[in-house]
C-alpha positions as CSV (number, residue, x, y, z in Angstrom):
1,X,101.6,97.3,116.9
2,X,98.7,95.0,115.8
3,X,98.6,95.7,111.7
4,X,95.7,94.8,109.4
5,X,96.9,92.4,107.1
6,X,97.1,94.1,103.7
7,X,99.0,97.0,105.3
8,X,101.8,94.3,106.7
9,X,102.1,92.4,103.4
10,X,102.4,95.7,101.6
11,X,105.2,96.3,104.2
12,X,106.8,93.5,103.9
13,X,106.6,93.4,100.0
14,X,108.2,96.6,100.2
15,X,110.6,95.0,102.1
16,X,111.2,92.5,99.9
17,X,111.6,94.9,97.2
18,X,114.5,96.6,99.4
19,X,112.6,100.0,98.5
20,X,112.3,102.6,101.5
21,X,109.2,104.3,101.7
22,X,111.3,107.5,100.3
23,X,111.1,105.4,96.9
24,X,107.6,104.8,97.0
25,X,107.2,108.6,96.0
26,X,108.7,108.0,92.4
27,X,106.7,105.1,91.9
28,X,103.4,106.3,93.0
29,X,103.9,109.5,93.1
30,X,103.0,110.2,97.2
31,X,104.4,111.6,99.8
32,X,107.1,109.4,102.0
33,X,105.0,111.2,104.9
34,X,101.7,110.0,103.0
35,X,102.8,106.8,102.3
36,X,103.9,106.2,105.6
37,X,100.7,106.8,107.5
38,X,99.1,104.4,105.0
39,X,101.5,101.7,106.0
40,X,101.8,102.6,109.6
41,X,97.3,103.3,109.8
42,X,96.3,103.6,106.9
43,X,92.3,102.6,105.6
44,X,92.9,103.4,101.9
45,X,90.6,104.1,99.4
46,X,90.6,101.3,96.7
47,X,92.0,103.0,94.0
48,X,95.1,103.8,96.7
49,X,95.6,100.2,97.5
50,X,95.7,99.7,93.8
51,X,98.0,102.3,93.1
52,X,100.4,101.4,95.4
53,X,100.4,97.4,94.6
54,X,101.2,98.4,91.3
55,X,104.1,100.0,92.5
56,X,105.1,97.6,94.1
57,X,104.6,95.1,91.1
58,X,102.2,93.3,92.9
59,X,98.4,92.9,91.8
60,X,95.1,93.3,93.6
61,X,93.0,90.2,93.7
62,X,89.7,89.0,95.5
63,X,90.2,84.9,96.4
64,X,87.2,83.0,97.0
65,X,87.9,81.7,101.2
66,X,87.1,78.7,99.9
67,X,90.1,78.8,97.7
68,X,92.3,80.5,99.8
69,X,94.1,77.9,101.0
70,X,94.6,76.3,97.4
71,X,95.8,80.1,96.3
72,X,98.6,80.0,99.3
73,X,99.7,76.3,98.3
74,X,100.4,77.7,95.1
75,X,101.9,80.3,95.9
76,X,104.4,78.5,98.2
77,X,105.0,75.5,95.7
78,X,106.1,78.3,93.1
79,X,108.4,79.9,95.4
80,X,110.4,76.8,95.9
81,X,110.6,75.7,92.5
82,X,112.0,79.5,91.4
83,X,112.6,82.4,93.3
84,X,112.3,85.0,91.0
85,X,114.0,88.2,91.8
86,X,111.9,90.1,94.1
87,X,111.0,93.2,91.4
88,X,109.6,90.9,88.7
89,X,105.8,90.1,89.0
90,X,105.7,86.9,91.4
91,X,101.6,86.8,89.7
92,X,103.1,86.1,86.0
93,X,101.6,83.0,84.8
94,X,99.9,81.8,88.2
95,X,97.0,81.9,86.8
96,X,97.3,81.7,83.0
97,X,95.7,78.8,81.4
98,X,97.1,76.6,79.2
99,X,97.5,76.8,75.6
């Protein structure tokens, strides 16, 4: 199955999260059977795809292409230098700016 690649990184943050799409439901209050079309097909609406990042302690965010790959180096870099446990908010302090 060829996925679209927000609905395989919300499937494998999910993952990551070791939450079944059963647990989804108490987070953002769906349907297993809604929430897994969305995963499995699903086109959702904007405020859906934000809904459900939340729940899964992830944020929404528009890069620039020509930043992209700058984002993803980041991104990387911080995940070697600490592996937060999965639940916590891998965003926290990416992008703050110094004091």
């Amino acid at each position: 199955m060829n996925r679209k690649p927000v609905l395989e990184q919300i499937l494998q943050r999910r993952r990551q999260l070791r939450l079944t799409q059963e647990d989804m439901q108490s987070r953002i209050g769906m349907t297993r059977q809604q929430y897994q079309r969305l995963e499995r097909e699903g086109n959702p609406r904007l405020d859906t795809l934000s809904l459900v990042a939340e729940g899964l302690n992830a944020e929404l965010m528009l890069i620039p292409r020509e930043k992209r790959l700058a984002v993803q180096r980041l991104l990387k870099e911080a995940d070697h230098e600490a592996n937060p446990p999965a639940d916590e908010n891998p965003w926290h302090g990416l992008l703050d700016e110094e004091s």
